[in-house]
Each structure stands twice: as C-alpha cells, then as structure tokens.
C-alpha positions as CSV (number, residue, x, y, z in Angstrom):
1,X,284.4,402.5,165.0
2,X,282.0,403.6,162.6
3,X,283.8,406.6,161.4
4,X,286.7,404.3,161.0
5,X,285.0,402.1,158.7
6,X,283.5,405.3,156.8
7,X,287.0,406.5,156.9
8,X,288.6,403.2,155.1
9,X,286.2,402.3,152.9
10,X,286.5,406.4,151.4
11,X,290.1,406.4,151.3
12,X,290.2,402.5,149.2
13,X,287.3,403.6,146.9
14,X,289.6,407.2,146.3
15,X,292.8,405.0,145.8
16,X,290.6,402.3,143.2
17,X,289.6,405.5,141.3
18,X,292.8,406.8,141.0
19,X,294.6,403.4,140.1
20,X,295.4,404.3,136.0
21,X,294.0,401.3,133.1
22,X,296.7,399.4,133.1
23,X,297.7,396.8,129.9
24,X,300.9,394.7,129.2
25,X,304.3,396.6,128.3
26,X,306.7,394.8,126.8
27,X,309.0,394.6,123.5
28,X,310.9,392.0,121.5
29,X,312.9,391.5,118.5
30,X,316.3,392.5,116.9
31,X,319.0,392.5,119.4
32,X,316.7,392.6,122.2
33,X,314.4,389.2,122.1
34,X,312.2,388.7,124.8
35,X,310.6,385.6,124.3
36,X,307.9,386.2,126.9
37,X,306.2,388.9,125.1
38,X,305.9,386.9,121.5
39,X,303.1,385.1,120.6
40,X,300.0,384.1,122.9
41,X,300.7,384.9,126.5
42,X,297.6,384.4,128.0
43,X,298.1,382.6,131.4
44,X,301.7,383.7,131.4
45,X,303.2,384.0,134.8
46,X,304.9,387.0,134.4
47,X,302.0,389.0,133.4
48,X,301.8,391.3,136.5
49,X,305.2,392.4,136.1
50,X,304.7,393.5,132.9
51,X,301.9,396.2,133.6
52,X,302.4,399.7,132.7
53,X,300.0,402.5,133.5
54,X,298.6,404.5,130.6
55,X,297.8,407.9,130.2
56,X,294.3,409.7,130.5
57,X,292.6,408.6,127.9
58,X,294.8,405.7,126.9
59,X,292.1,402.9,127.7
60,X,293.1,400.3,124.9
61,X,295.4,397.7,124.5
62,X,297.1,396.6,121.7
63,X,299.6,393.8,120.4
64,X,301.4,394.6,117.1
65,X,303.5,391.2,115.5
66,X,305.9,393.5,112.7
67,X,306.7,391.2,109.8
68,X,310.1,391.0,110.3
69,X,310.1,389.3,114.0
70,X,309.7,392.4,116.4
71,X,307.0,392.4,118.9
72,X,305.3,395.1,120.8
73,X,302.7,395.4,123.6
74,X,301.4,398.5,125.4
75,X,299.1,401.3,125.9
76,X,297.3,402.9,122.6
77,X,296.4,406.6,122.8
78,X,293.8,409.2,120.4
79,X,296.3,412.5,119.5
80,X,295.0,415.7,119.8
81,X,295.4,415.2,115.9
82,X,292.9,412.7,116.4
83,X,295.2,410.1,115.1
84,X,295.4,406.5,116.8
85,X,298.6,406.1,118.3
86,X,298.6,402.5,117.8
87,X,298.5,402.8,114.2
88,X,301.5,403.9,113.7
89,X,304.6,401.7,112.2
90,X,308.1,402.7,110.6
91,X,308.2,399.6,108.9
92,X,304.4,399.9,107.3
93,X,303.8,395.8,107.5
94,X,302.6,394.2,110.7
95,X,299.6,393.0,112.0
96,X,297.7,394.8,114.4
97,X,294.9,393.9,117.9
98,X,293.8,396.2,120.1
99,X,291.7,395.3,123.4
100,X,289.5,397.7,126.1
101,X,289.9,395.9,129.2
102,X,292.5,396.4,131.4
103,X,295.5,393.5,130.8
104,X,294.1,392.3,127.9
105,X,296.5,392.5,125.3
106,X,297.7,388.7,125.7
107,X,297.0,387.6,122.3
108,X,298.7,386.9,119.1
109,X,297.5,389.0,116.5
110,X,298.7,387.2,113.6
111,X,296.1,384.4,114.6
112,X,292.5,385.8,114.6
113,X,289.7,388.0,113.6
114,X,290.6,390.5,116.5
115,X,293.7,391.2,114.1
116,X,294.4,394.7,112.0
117,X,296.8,394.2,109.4
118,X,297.8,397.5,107.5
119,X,297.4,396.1,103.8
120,X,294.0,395.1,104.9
121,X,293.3,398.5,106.0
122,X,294.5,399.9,102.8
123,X,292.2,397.6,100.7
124,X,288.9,398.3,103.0
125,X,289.6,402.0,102.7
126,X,290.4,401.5,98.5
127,X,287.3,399.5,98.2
128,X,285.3,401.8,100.6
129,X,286.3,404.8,97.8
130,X,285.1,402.8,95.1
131,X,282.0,402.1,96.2
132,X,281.1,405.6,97.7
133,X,282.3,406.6,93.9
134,X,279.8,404.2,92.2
135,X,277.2,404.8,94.3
C-alpha cells in the first residue's frame, strides 16, 4: 500500500509539472464577432473552454482591444530575436495588457493602468531619447 501511494503521488506531481501555462485564446471582430471574448470577462462562464497551452517560454498573457473593434486574447512569447510577440500589430493602434499568471488575461485593456497602448510607447521611448540627449 505504501508503494502505491509513493507510486500515485509521483506520477500526479510528474503530470502537474508537465501541464503547460495555460491563458485565454480567443478572437473577435470583423466578420467573426465573438462577443464573449470583448471587454471584461472576469467571472465569465466559459473561461475554461477557452484555455490554450503555450509554448516553453510563453508564460504571459495578454489582451490586445485594436482600435477598430477586433479583439484578441492568448499566449505572448520572447523571439529568438528577442522581440515580444505580443507587441506586434498590422494595424499599429490598439491598446495593449499583458498578465504572468496562468488565466489571467480577463481584463479590458482599454480600461486601466495595466494597459500598453502603442502611441504611448512611442512617446515614452521619444521622451526617454530626449532626456538621455540632454543629460
């Protein structure tokens, strides 16, 4: 009996270990709305069946809100570039949170201090210049 128990509590601590950081998938806008992935979905039902595994080394969340309507939730990742995956927009105008624990990209990133918008990044890294210039 007590190999048994040595034997089950090894092979739930292997599968807990090997279980990837999960955060919430999910996409809307355009011709494809999806009206539970817009806005604030904390305590949303449906969370659970909205996980997606990320890769090794994926261990952030994010929620981007693009200017013109379209949402997106899901796993950021570090290129071997070194650039931030989440960063990354064809349209150049949204706003931008990231999260590091597992499911937590429920919020609305229009709507906080969490929130990375790209014409804020541009004005931090314009006024960062300047100052390194002066100085």
């Amino acid at each position: 009996m007590k190999y048994l128990l040595s034997a089950i509590f090894v092979c739930s601590s292997v599968f807990a270990a090997v279980q990837a950081f999960q955060c919430i998938k999910c996409e809307s806008g355009g011709d494809t709305p999806n009206k539970q992935c817009e806005g604030n979905i904390t305590g949303s039902a449906n969370i659970n069946s909205m996980l997606e595994p990320c890769t090794k080394g994926g261990e952030t969340c994010y929620v981007k809100y693009v200017k013109l309507g379209a949402w997106e939730r899901g796993c950021c990742t570090i290129g071997p570039d070194g650039k931030n995956t989440c960063l990354e927009s064809d349209i150049g105008l949204w706003d931008l949170a990231t999260c590091k624990t597992e499911k937590c990209n429920t919020m609305d990133p229009r709507s906080g201090a969490a929130s990375f918008t790209s014409q804020g990044f541009i004005v931090s890294a314009v006024l960062v210049a300047a100052i390194q210039y002066i100085f």
